[in-house]
N, CA, C and O atoms as a printed pandas DataFrame, in Angstrom:
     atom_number atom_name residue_name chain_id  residue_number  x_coord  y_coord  z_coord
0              1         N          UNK        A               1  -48.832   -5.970   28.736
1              2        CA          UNK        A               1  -48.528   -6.021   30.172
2              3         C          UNK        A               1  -47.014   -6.040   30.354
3              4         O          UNK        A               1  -46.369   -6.823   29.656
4              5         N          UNK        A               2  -46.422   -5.297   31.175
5              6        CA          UNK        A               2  -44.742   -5.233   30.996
6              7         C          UNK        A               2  -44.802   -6.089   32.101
7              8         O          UNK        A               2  -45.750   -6.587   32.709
8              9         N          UNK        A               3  -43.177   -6.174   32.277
9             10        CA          UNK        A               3  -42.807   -7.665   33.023
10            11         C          UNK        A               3  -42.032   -6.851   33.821
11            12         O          UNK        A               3  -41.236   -5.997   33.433
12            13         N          UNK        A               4  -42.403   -7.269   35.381
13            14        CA          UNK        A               4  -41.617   -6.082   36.005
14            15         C          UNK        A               4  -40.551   -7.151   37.094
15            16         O          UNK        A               4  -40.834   -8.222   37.631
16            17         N          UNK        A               5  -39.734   -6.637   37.115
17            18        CA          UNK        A               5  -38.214   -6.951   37.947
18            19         C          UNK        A               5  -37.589   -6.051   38.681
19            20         O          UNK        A               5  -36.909   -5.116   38.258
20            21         N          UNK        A               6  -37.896   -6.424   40.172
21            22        CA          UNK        A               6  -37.693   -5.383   41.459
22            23         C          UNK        A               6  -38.899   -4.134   41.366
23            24         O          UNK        A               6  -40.109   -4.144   41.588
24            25         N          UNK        A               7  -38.009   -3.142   40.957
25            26        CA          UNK        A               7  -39.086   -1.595   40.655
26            27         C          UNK        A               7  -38.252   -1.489   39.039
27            28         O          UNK        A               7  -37.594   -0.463   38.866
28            29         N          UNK        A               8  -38.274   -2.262   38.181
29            30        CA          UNK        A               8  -37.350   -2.231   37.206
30            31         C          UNK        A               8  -39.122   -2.887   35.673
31            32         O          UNK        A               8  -39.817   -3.897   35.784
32            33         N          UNK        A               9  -39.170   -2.247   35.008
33            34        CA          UNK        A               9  -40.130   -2.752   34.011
34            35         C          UNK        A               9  -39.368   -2.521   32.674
35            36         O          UNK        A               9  -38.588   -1.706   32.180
36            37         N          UNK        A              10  -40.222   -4.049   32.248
37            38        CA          UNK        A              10  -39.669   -3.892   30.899
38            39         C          UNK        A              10  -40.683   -4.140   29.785
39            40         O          UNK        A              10  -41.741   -4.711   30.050
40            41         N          UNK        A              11  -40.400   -3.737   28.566
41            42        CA          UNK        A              11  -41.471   -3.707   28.292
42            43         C          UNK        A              11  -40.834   -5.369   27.351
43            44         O          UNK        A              11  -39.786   -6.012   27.420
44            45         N          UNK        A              12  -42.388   -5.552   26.366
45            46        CA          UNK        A              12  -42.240   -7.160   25.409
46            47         C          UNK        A              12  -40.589   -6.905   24.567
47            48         O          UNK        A              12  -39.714   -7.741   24.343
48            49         N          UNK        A              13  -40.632   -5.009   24.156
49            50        CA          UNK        A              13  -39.208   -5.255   23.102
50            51         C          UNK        A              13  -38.753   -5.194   23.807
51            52         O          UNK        A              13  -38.658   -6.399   24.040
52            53         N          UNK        A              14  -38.166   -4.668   24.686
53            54        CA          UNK        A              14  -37.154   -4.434   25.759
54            55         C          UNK        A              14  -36.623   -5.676   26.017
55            56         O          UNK        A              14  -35.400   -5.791   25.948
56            57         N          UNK        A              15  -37.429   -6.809   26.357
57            58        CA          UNK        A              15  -37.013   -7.872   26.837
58            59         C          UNK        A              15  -36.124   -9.002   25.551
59            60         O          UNK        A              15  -35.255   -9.870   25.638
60            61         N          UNK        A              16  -37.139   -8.223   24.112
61            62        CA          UNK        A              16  -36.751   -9.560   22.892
62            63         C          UNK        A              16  -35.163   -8.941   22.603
63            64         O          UNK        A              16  -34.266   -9.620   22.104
64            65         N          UNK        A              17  -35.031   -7.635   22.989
65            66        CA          UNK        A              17  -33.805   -6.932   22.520
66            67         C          UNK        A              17  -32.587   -6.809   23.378
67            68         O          UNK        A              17  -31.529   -6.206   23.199
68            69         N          UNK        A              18  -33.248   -7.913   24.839
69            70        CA          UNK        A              18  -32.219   -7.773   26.089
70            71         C          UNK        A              18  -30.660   -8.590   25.296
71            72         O          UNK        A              18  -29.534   -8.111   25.428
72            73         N          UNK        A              19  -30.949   -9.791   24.551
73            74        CA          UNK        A              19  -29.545  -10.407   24.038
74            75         C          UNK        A              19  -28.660  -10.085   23.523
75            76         O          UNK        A              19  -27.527  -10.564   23.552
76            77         N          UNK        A              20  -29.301   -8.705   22.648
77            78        CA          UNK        A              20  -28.293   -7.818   21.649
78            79         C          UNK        A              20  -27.810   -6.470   22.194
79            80         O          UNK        A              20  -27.002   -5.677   21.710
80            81         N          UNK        A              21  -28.486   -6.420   23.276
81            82        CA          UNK        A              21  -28.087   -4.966   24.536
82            83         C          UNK        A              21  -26.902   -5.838   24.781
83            84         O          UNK        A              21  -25.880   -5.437   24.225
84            85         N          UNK        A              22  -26.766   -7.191   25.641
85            86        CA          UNK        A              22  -26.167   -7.780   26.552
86            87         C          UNK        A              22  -25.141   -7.668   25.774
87            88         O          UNK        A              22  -24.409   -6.719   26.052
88            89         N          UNK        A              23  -24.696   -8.596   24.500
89            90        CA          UNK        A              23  -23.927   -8.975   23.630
90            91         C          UNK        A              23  -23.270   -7.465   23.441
91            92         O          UNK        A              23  -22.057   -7.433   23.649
92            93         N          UNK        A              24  -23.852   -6.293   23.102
93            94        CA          UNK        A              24  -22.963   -5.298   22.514
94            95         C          UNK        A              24  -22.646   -4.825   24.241
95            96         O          UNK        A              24  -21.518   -4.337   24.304
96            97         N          UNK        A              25  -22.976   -4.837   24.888
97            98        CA          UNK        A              25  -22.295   -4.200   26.473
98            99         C          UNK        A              25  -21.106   -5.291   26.603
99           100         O          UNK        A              25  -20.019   -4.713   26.601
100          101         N          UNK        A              26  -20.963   -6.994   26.737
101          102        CA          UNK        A              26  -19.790   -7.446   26.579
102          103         C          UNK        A              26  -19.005   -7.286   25.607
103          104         O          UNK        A              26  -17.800   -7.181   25.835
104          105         N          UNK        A              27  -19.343   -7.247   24.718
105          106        CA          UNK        A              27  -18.119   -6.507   23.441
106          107         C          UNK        A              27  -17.231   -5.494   23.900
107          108         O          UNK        A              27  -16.033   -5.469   23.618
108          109         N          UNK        A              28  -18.031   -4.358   24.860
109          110        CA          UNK        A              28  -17.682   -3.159   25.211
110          111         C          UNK        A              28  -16.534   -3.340   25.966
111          112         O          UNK        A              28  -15.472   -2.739   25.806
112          113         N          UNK        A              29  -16.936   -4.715   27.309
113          114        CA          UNK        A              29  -16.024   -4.738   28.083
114          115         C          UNK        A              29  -14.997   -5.782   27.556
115          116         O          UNK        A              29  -13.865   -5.670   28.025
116          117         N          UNK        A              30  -15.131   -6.410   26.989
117          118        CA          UNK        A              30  -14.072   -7.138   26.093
118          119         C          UNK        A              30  -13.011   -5.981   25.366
119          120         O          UNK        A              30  -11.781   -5.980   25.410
120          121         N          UNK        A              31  -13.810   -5.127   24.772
121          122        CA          UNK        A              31  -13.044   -4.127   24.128
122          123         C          UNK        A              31  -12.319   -3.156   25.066
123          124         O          UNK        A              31  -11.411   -2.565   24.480
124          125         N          UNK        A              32  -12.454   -2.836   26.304
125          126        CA          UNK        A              32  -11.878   -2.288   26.978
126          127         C          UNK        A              32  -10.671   -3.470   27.556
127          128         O          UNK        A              32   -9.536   -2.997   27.493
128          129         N          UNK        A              33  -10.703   -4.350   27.889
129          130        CA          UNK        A              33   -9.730   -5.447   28.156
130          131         C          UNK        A              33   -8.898   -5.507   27.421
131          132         O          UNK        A              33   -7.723   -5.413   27.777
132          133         N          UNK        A              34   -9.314   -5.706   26.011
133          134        CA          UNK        A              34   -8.291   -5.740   25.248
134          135         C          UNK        A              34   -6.690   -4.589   24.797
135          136         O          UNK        A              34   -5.511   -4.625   24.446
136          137         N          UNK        A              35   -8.054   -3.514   25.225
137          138        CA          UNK        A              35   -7.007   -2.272   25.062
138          139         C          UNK        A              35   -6.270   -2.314   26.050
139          140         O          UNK        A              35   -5.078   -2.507   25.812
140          141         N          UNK        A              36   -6.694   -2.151   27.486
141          142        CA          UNK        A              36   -5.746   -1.844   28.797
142          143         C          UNK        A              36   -4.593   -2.981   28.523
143          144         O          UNK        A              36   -3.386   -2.794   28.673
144          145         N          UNK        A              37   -5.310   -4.382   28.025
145          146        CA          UNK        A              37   -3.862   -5.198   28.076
146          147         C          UNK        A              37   -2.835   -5.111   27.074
147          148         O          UNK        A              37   -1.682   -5.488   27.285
148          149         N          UNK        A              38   -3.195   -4.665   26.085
149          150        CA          UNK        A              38   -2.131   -4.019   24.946
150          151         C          UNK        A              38   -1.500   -2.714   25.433
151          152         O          UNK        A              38   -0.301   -2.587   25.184
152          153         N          UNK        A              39   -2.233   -1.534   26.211
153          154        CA          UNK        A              39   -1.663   -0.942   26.860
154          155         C          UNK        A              39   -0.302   -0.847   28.192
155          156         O          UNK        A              39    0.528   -0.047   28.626
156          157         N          UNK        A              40   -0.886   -2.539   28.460
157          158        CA          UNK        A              40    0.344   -2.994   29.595
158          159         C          UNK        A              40    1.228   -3.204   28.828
159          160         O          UNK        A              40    2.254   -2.527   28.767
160          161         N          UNK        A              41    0.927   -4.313   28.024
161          162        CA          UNK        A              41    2.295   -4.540   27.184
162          163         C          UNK        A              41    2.733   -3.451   26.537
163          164         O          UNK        A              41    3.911   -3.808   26.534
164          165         N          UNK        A              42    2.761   -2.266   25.907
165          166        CA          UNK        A              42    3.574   -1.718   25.447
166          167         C          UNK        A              42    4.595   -0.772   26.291
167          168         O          UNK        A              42    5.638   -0.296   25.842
168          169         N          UNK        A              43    4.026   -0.580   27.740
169          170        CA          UNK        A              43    4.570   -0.264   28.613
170          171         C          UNK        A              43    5.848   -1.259   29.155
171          172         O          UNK        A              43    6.968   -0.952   29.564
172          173         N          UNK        A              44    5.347   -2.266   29.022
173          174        CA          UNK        A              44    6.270   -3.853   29.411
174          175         C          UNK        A              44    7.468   -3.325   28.352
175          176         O          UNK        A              44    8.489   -2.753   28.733
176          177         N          UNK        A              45    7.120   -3.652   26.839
177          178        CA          UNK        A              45    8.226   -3.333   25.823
178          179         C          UNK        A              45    9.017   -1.642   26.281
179          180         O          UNK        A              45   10.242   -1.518   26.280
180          181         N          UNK        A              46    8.281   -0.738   26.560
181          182        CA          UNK        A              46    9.061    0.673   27.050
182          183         C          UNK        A              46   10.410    0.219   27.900
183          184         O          UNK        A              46   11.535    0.683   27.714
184          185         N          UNK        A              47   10.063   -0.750   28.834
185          186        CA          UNK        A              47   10.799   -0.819   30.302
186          187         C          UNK        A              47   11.890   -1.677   29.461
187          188         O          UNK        A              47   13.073   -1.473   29.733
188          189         N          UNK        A              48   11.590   -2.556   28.528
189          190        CA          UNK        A              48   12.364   -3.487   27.825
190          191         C          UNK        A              48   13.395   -2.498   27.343
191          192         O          UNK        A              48   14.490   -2.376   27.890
192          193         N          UNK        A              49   12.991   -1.772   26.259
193          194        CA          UNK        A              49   13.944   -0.972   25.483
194          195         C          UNK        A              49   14.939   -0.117   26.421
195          196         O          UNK        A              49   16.165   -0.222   26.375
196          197         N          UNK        A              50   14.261    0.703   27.238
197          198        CA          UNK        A              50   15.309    1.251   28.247
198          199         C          UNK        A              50   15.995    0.215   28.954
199          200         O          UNK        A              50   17.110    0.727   29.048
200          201         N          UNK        A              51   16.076   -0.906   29.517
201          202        CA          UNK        A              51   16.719   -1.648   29.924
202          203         C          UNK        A              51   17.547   -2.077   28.443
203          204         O          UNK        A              51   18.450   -2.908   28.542
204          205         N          UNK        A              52   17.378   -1.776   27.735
205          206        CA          UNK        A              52   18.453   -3.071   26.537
206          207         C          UNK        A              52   19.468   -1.523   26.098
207          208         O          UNK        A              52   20.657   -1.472   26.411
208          209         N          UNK        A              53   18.795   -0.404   25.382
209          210        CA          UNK        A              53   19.611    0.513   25.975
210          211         C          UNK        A              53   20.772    1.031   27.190
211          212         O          UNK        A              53   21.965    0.923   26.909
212          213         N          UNK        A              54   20.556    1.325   27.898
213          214        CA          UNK        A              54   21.084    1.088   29.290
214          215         C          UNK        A              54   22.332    0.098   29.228
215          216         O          UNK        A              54   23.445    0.404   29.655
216          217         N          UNK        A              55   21.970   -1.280   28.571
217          218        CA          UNK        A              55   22.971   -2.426   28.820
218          219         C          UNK        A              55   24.064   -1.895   27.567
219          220         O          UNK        A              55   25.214   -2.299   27.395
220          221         N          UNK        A              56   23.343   -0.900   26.792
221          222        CA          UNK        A              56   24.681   -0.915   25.689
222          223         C          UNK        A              56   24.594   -1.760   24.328
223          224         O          UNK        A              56   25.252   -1.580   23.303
224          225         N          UNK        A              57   23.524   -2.817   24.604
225          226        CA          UNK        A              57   23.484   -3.821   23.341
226          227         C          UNK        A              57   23.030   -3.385   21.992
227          228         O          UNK        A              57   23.016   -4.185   21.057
């Protein structure tokens, strides 16, 4: 008998396998976080270097 949520069914694995769906989809977005914010910062260090350039130092 599937277990239904809204118009949404799931079946018995579906449901035993929902923790390790969940877990690898936050990884995903963890892993995207991590990048964009290493991505800021190296942009941060860009603006750095042209500014320390610039000063001549």
């Amino acid at each position: 008998m599937p277990f239904i949520l809204g118009a949404a069914q799931f079946s018995q694995k579906e449901i035993e396998d929902a923790p390790t769906v969940l877990y690898a989809k936050i990884m995903e977005v963890v892993d995207r976080r991590k990048k964009r914010e290493a991505e800021e910062k190296l942009e941060e260090l860009k603006v750095l270097a042209k500014m320390i350039r610039g000063a001549g130092l």
